[in-house]
N, C-alpha and C positions, 0 to 999 in steps of 0.2 A: 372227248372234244365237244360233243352235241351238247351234253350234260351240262360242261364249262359255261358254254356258250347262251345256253338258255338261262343260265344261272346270273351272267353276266347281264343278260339283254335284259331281265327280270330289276337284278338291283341297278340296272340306266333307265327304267322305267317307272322305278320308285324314286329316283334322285329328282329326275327332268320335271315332274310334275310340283315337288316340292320347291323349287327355285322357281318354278315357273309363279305360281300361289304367290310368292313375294309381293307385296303391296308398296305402291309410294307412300306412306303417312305426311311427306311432307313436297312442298311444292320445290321445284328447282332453284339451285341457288341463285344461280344467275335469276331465274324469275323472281325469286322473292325482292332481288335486288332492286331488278326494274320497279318491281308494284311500288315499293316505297322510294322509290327518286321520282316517280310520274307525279306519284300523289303531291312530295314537297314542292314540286316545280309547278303544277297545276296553283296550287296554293300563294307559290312565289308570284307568280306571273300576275294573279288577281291582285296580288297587295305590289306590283309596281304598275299595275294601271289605273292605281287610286292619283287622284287629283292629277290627271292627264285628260278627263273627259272632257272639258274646255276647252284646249287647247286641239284636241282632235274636234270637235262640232266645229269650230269658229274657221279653225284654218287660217287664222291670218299670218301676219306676218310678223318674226319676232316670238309667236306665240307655243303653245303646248312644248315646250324645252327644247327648239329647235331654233336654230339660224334664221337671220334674215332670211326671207326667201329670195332678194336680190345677191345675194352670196353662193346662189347653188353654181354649180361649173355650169359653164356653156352659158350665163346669165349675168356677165358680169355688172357688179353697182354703177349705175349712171351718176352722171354730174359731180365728179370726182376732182374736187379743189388741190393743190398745189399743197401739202400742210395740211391740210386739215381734208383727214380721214373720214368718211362716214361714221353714223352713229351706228355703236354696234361690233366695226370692225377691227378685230385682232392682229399682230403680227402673226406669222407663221403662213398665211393665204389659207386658199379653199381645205386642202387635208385635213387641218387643224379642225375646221369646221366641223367637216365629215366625221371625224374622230370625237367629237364635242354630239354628235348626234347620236349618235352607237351606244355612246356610254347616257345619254339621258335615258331616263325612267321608261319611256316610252319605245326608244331603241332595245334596252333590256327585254322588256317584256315581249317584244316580238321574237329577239334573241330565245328566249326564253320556251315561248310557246313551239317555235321550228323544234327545238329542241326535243319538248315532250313528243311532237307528231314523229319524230326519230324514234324515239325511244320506246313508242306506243307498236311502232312497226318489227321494232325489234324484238319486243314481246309475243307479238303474234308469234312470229318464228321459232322464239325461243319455246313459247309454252307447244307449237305445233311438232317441233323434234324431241322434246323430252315429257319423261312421265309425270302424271301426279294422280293424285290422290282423286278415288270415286267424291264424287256428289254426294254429300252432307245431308241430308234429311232432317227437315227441321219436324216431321213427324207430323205433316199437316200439308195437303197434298196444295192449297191454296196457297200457303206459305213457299212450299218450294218453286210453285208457277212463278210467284213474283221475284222469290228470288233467281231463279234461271232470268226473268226476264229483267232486272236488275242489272246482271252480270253482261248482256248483251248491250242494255242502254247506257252501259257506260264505255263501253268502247264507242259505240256509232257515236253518242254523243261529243266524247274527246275530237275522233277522227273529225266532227262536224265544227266544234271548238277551233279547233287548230284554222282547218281549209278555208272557215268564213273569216276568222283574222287575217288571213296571208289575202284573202280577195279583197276585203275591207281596207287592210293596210296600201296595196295597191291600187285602188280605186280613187282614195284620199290624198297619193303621192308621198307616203310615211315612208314605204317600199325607195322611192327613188331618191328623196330628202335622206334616207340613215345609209342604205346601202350602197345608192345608185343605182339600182337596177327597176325595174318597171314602168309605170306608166305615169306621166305629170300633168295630172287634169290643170284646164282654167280656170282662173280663182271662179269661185260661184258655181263652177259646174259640177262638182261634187256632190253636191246635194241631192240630184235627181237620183245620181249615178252610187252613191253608196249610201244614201239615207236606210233603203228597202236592207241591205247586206246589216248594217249597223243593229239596228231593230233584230235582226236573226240573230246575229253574234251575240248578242246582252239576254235576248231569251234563250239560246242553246246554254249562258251560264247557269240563268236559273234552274231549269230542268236538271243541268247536271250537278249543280250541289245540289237539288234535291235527294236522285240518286247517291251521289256523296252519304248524306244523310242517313239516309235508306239504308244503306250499305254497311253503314258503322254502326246504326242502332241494330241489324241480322248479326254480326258480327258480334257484337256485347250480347246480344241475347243467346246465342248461341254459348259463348263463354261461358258466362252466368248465371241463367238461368239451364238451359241445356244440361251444360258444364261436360261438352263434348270436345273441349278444347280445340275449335275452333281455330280458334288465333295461332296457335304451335303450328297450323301446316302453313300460315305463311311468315313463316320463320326462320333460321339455319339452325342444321342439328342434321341427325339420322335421318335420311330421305325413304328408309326401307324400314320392314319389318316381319 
């Protein structure tokens, strides 16, 4: 029995440590999944805010692919002739409106960015309960400083992306013109009140495609030159080895 038993506790002792040794080589599926819907939607988001910066600075009315501003609920058109409709106005009333703001370019791209800030959150979660793969050594202790600090300036930067569009959109009244919901500045007062936010938003972009940048050229070089494949852990396939 003793003998069995030392025998037994011996090869549970040579198993345990051997499964234990097991390595991620590749990153979780579900992560892998997120890293590439963030990246296309961050990228979306930029190319449906092209030729909307006018119509967001100016704010008038009629302008950046938005409804009259005299058609928002609770604001109805004045001086409303018998027959003859304002300029502008559609059958269907205000919903129509609404529904006409949501789907412009400009509604999209807020759509868009709430989105990535989900999805960014859900990543944290996802990459904090599952495993992956040790830190990559690009064999150059400078090289891997920046890249750890890469990998961090692009989450703060997203999360910063996101939160200054959602403050910007509401400060400009984008937030209550697409969705209804938030705050409806006076025409002109805007300016003082979201100029400072607007200025942050367009410079957290550039930093972060730089990052961007940054990211993809560690990335090819690590491929490529390396030729540590790199790119396979964030990819689907065998998570272990």
């Amino acid at each position: 029995m003793t003998t069995n038993s030392v025998a037994t506790d011996s090869s549970l002792a040579s198993v345990t440590p051997a499964s234990a040794k097991a390595k991620s080589k590749r990153y979780h599926p579900a992560l892998v999944a997120l890293h590439w819907l963030i990246a296309i939607l961050i990228f979306g988001a930029f190319f449906l805010a092209q030729g909307n910066e006018g119509g967001r600075e100016r704010f008038q009315r009629g302008e950046g692919n938005f409804p009259p501003a005299g058609f928002q609920q609770g604001n109805p058109p004045q001086n409303i002739q018998p027959g003859n409709p304002p300029q502008g106005f559609q059958p269907g009333g205000f919903a129509q409106q609404g529904i006409q703001a949501i789907f412009a370019r400009i509604g999209l791209h807020m759509i868009v960015g709430i989105t990535v800030l989900v999805l960014l959150i859900a990543r944290l979660l996802v990459r904090w309960r599952t495993q992956h793969p040790d830190w990559q050594s690009a064999g150059n202790k400078f090289f891997d400083w920046i890249g750890n600090l890469t990998h961090w300036g692009l989450y703060i930067l997203t999360f910063a992306m996101t939160i200054t569009g959602i403050l910007l959109a509401d400060q400009r009244g984008i937030l209550a013109r697409t969705f209804g919901i938030g705050s409806t500045p006076t025409p002109g007062s805007f300016r003082q009140g979201g100029f400072s936010i607007g200025m942050l938003h367009g410079g957290i972009w550039t930093l972060l495609l730089l990052l961007i940048l940054l990211h993809v050229g560690a990335a090819l070089y690590h491929q490529f030159v390396l030729k540590d494949n790199l790119l396979g852990r964030m990819w689907f396939g065998r998570s272990t080895e």
